[in-house]
C-alpha positions in Angstrom: 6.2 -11.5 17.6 2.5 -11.3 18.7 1.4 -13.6 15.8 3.6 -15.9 16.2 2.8 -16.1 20.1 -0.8 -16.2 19.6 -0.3 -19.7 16.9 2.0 -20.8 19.9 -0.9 -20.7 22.3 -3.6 -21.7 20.4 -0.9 -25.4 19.2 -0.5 -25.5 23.0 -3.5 -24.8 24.5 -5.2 -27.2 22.5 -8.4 -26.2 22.8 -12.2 -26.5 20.9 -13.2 -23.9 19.2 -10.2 -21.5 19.9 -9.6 -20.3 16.6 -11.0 -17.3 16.5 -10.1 -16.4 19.4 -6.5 -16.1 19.0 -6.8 -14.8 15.6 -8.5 -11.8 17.8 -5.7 -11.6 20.5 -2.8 -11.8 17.8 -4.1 -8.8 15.5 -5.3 -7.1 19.0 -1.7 -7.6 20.7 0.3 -6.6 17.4 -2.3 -3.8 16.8 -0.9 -1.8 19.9 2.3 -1.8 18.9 1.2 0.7 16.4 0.6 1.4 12.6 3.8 -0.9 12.1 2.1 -3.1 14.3 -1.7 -3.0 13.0 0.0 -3.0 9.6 2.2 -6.4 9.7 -1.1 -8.3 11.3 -3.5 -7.3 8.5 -0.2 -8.7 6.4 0.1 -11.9 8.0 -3.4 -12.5 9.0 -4.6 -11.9 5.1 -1.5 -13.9 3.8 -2.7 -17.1 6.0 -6.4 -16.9 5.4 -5.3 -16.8 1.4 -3.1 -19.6 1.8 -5.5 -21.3 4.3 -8.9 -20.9 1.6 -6.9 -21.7 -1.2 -4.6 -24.6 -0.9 -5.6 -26.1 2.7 -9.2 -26.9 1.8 -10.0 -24.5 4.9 -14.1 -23.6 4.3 -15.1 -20.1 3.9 -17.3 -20.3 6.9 -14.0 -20.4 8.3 -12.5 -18.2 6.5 -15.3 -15.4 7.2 -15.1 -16.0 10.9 -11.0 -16.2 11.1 -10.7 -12.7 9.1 -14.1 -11.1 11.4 -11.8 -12.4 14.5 -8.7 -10.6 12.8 -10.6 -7.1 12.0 -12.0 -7.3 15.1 -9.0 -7.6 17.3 -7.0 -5.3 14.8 -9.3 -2.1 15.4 -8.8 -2.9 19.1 -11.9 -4.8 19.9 -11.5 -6.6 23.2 -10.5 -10.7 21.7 -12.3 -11.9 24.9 -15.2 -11.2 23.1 -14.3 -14.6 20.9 -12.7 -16.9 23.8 -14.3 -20.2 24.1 -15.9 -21.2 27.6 -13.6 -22.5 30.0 -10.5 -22.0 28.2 -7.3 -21.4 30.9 -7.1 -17.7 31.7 -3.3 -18.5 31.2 -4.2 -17.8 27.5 -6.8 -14.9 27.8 -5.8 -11.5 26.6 -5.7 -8.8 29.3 -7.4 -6.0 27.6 -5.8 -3.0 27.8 -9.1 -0.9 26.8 -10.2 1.9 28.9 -12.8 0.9 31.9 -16.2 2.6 31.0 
């Protein structure tokens, strides 16, 4: 789903200091699908940061910013917030916030 598509991107897109950024879109994009949906990123998202801390030598600086990105995203901030500068809008979430 989302997640998956969000990893997909970021591995394709290849870009510095993207991270974050799709940790964002992939909790944001999964989070309005609904509860099931906000439920199975906070899941997956807190699955990978444990694996990612603990066995892949990942820093907690990391860490920190990865599961900020995931909250963040997940409670429906907007991920753009997070995307680095000049990164293709191919990859850029298309909010779906309301227009203040």
């Amino acid at each position: 789903g989302d997640m998956y598509r969000a990893y997909r991107d970021m591995r394709q897109a290849n870009w510095r200091n993207s991270d974050t950024y799709f940790h964002a879109r992939g909790n944001y994009d999964a989070a309005n699908r609904g509860p099931g949906g906000r439920w199975a990123a906070e899941v997956i998202s807190n699955a990978r940061e444990g694996y990612q801390s603990g066995l892949s030598g990942q820093g907690e600086e990391d860490t920190r910013a990865d599961q900020e990105a995931n909250h963040w995203g997940r409670n429906g901030g907007d991920p753009n917030r997070y995307s680095p500068r000049g990164l293709p809008k191919r990859y850029r979430c298309v909010s779906r916030l309301p227009s203040s």
